[in-house]
C-alpha positions as CSV (number, residue, x, y, z in Angstrom):
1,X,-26.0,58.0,11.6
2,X,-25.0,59.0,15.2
3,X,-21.8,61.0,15.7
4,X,-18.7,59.5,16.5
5,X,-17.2,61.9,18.6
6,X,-20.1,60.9,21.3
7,X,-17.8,57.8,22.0
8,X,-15.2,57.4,24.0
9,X,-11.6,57.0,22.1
10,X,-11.2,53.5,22.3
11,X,-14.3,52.7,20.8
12,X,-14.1,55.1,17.8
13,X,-10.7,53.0,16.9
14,X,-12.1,49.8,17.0
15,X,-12.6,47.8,13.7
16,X,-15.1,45.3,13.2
17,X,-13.5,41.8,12.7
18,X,-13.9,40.5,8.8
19,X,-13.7,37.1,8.0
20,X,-11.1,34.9,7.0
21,X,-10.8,32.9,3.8
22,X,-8.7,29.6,3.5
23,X,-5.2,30.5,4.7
24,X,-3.8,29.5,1.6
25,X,-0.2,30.5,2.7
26,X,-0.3,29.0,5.8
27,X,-0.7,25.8,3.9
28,X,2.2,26.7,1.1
29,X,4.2,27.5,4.3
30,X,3.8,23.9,5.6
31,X,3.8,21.9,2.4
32,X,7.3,23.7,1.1
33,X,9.1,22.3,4.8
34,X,9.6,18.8,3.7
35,X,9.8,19.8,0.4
36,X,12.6,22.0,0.5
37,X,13.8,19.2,3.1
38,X,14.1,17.1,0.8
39,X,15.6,19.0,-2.1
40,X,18.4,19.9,0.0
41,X,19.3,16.1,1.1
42,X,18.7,15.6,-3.0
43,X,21.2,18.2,-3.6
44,X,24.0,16.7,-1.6
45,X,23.3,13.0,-1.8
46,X,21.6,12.9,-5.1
47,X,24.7,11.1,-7.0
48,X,25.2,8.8,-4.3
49,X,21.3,7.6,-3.9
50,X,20.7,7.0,-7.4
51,X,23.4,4.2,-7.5
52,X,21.0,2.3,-4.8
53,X,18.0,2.6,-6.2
54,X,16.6,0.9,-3.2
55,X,17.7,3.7,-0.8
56,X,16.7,6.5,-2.9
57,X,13.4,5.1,-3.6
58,X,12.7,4.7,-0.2
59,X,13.8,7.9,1.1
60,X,11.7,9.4,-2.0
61,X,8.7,7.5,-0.6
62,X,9.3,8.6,2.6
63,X,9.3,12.4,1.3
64,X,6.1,11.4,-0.6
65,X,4.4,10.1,2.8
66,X,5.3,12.8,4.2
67,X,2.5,15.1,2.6
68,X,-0.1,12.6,3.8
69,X,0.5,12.9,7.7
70,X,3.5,13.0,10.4
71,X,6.5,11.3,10.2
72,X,5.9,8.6,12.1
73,X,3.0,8.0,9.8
74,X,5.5,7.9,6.4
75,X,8.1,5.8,8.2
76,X,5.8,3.2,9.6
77,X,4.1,2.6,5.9
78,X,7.6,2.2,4.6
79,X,8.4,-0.2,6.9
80,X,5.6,-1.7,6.4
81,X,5.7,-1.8,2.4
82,X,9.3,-3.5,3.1
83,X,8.7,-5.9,5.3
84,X,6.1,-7.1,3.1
85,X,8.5,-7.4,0.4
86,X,10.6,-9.0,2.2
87,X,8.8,-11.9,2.7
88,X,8.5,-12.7,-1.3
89,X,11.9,-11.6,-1.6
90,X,12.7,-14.6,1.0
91,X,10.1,-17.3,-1.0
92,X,12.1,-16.5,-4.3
93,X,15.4,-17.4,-2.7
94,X,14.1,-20.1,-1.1
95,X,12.6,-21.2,-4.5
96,X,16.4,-20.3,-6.0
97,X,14.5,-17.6,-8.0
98,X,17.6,-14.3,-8.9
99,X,15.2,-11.7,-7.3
100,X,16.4,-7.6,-6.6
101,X,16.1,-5.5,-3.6
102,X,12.6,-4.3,-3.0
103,X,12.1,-0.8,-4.9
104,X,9.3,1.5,-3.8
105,X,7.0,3.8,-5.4
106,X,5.5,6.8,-4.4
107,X,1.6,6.1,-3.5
108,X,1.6,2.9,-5.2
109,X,3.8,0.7,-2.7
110,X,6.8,-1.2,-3.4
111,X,7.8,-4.4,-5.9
112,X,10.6,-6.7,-6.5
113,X,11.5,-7.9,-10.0
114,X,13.0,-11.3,-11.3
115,X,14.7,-12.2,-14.1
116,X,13.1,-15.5,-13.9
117,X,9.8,-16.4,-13.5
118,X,8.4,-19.7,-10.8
119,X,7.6,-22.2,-13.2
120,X,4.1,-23.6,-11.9
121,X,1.3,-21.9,-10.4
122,X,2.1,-23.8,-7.5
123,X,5.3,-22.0,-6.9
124,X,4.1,-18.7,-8.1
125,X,0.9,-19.0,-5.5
126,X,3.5,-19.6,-2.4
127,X,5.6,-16.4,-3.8
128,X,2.8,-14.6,-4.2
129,X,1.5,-15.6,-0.5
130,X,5.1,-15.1,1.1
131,X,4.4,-11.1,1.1
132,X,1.1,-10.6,2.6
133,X,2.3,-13.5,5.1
134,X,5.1,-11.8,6.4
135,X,3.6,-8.3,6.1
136,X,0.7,-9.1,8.4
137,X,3.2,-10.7,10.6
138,X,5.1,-7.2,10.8
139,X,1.1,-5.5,11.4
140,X,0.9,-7.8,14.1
141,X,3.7,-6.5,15.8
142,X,3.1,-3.1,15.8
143,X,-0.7,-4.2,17.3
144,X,1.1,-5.9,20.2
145,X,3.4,-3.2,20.9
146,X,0.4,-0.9,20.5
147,X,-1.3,-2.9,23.3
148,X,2.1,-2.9,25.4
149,X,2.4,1.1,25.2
150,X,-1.3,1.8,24.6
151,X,-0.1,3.6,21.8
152,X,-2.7,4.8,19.0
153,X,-0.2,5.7,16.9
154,X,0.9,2.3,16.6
155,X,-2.6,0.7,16.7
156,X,-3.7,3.2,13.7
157,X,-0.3,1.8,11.7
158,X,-1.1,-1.8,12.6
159,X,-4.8,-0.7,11.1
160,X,-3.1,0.1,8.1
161,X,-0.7,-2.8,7.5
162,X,-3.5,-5.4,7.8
163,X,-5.7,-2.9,5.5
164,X,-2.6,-2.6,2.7
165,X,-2.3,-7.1,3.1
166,X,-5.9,-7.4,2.3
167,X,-6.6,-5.1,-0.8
168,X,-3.0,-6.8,-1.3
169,X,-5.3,-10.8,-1.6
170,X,-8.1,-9.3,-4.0
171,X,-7.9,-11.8,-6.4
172,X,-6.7,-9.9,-9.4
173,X,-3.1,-9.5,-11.3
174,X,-1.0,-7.5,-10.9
175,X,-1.9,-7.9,-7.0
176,X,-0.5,-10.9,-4.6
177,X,-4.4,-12.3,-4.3
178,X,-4.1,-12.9,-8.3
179,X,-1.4,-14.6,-8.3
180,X,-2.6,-16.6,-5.1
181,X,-5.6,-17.7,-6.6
182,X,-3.3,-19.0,-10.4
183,X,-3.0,-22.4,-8.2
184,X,-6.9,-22.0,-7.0
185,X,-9.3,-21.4,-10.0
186,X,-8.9,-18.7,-12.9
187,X,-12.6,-17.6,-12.6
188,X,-11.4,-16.2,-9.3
189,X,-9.8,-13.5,-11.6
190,X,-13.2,-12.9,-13.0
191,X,-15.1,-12.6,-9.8
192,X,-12.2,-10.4,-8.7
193,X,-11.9,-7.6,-11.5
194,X,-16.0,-7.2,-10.9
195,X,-15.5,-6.9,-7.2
196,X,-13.0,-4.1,-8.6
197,X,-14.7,-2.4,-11.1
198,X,-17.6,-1.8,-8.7
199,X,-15.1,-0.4,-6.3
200,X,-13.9,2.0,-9.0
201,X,-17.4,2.9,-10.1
202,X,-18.2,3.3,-5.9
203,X,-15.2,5.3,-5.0
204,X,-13.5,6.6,-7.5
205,X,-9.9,6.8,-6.9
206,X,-6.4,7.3,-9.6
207,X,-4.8,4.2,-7.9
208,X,-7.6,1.6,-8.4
209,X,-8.3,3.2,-11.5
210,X,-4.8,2.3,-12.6
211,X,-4.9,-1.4,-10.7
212,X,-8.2,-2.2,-12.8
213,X,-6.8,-1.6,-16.4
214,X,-3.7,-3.4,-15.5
215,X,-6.2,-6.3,-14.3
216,X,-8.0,-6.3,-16.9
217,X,-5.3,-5.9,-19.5
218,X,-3.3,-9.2,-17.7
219,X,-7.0,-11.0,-18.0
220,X,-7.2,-11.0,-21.2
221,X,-4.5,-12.3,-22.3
222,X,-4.6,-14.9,-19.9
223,X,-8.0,-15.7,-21.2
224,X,-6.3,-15.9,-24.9
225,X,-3.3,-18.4,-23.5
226,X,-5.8,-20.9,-21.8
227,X,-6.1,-23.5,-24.3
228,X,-2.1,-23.3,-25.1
229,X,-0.7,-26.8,-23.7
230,X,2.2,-24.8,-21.7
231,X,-0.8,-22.4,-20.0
232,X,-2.5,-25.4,-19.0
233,X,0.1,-27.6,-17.9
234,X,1.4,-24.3,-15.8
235,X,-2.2,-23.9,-14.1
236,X,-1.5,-28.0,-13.1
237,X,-2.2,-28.0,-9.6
238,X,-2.5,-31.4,-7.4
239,X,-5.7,-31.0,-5.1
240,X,-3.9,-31.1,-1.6
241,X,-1.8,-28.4,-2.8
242,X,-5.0,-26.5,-3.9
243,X,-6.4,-27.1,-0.3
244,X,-3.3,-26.1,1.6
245,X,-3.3,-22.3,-0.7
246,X,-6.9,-22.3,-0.2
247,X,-6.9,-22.9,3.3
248,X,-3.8,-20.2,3.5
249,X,-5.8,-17.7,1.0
250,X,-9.1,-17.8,2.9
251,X,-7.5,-18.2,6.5
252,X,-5.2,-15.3,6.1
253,X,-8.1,-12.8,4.6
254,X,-10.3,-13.8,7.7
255,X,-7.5,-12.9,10.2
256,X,-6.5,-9.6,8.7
257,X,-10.4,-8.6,8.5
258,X,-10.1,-9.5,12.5
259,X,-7.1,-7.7,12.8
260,X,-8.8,-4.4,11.1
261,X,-11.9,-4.9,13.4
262,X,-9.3,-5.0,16.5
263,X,-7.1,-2.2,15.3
264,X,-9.7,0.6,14.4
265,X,-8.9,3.8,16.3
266,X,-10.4,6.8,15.6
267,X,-8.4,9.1,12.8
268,X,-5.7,10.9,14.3
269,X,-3.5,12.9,11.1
């Protein structure tokens, strides 16, 4: 081994660079921000949120989004899970149906609840169509203000709003698309829970995997019901009202495929 002392100083004190593993607390470090964030606004306005269950669960979804990319990111997909609310929460009005304030949840979206049901499959389709409507009106939107600031922060949340409204038409319960198709044919709910399984079984994923036994679950007893004279008298549909949702259901899944097509920007968060 040569001598050390035959190099000058500077060398003899230099150390040779090692390398890095996964900065592990660089990551804890950014993580714990928004969480401490929001423990502190939970702290002081804890009491006050849980008495509106529709702000807390929003800002608690906000909070939630927050993990997953910037904050525009978190607060366009709320808005965007509200607006589409908003538009069934409008049909069941409009139908005279008592319906609550949207309330979201964390990775899963948002939902409304009713104390009383529509009473035909008719009505239930043209509640269940009223969200993705509206929702992919409020995509839309952002796309043309996108367009107007050449913005791809607002194309890439446009991107997802028509994405969200057309998982959102699979034709399976508990999803809008399942109740669409009630006033279509039931073996849509069949061709639909297949197209799902083989989603699950191709991509793997906690939320579908949670979407597919509630499918299935709501299936079957559907399937037991059918013969009962109130099941079939409920899944009475006239034939230009079938034409008008299948003309809606069809139309609207064509349009938001377009409006993914027009929207994709590269990945950005």
């Amino acid at each position: 081994m040569a001598d050390m002392e035959q190099y000058p100083q500077e060398w003899r004190e230099y150390e040779p660079i090692q390398p890095k593993g996964f900065d592990w607390r660089g990551l804890a470090r950014k993580l714990w921000a928004p969480i401490a964030a929001i423990g502190a606004f939970l702290a002081k306005f804890g009491a006050v949120l849980l008495k509106f269950k529709f702000l807390f669960s929003m800002f608690i979804s906000f909070g939630a989004y927050l993990l997953l990319g910037p904050w525009w990111f978190a607060l366009g997909l709320v808005g965007l899970l509200f607006v589409h609310e908003m538009g069934h929460v409008l049909e069941a009005r409009r139908q005279g149906l008592p319906v609550s304030v949207p309330v979201f949840i964390p990775f899963m979206g948002a939902l409304i609840t009713m104390k009383e049901m529509p009473h035909n499959a008719w009505k239930e389709a043209r509640l269940a169509i009223a969200g993705p409507i509206v929702g992919s009106l409020g995509a839309l939107v952002l796309y043309l203000l996108g367009v107007a600031y050449n913005s791809h922060d607002l194309k890439a949340l446009a991107f997802l709003g028509f994405f969200l409204n057309l998982f959102n038409l699979l034709p399976v319960v508990p999803l809008d698309g399942g109740r669409v198709t009630a006033a279509l044919h039931p073996a849509l709910w069949l061709v639909g829970f297949v197209g799902l399984l083989a989603l699950v079984i191709y991509r793997p994923n906690p939320i579908l995997i949670i979407i597919l036994l509630l499918a299935g679950s709501e299936l079957w007893r559907r399937w037991r019901l059918r013969r009962a004279p109130q099941t079939q008298d409920y899944y009475r549909v006239e034939p230009h009202r079938r034409l008008i949702i299948g003309l809606l259901y069809f139309g609207l899944a064509a349009a938001l495929v377009f409006g993914m097509h027009a929207t994709h920007v590269p990945h950005s968060f």
